[in-house]
C-alpha positions in Angstrom: 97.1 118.8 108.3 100.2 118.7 106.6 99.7 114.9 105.8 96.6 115.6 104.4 97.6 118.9 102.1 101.0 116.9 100.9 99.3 113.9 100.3 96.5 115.5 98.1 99.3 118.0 96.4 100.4 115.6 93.0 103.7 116.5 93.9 104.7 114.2 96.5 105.7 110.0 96.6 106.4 109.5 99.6 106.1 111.5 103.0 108.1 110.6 106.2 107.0 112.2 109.8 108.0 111.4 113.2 104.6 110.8 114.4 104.0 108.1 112.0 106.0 105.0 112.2 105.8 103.7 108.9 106.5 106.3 105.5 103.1 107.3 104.2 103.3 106.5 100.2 101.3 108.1 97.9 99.5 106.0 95.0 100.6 106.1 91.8 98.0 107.7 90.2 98.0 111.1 91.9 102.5 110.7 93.7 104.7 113.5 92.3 108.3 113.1 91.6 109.0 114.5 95.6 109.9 112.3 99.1 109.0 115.1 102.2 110.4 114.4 105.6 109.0 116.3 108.2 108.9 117.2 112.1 105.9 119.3 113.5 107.9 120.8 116.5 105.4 121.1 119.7 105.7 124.6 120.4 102.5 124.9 122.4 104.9 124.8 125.8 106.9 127.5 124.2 104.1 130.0 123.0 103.6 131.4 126.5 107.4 132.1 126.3 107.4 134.1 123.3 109.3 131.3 121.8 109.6 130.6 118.3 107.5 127.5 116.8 107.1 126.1 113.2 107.6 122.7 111.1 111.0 121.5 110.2 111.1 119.9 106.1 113.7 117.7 103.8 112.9 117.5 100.7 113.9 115.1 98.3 113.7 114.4 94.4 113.1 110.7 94.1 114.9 108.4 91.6 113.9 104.8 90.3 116.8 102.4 90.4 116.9 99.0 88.5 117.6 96.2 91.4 118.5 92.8 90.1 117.6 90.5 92.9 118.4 86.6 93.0 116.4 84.1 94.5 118.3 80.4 94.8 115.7 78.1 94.7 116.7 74.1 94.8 116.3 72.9 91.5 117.2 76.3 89.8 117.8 80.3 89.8 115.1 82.6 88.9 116.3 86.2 88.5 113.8 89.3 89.3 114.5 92.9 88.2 112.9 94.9 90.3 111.6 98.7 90.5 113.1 100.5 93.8 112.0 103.8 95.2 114.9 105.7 96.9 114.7 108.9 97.9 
């Protein structure tokens, strides 16, 4: 659910859970300027207790950095600058 809804909002680029392995990045056509990390906490052992449950979130604004990467090559060097997401 939250995937889903965070995904779909235009606000976030990138979202990070502990249930998926890999970040989930949004395309560019509908990402927001926003990287969300996020841990559903499985309260559903604690409800019985009276014990509190809820979703724990980080949020991030994310920034574009210039990389310059360098690629040796035998006969010569071919330089790449490269767009980086970091959040």
């Amino acid at each position: 659910m939250f995937v889903n809804a965070l995904y779909n909002s235009h606000a976030c680029a990138v979202l990070v859970s502990e249930e998926n392995e890999e970040p989930i990045l949004v395309p560019s056509d509908i990402a927001g300027k926003y990287c969300v990390a996020f841990d559903p906490l499985d309260g559903s052992s604690n409800i019985d207790c009276n014990v509190s449950t809820g979703t724990i979130f980080s949020v991030w604004e994310k920034v574009m950095i210039k990389m310059m990467m360098i690629i040796y090559k035998d006969d010569d060097d071919d330089n790449d600058i490269d767009d980086t997401l970091c959040c």
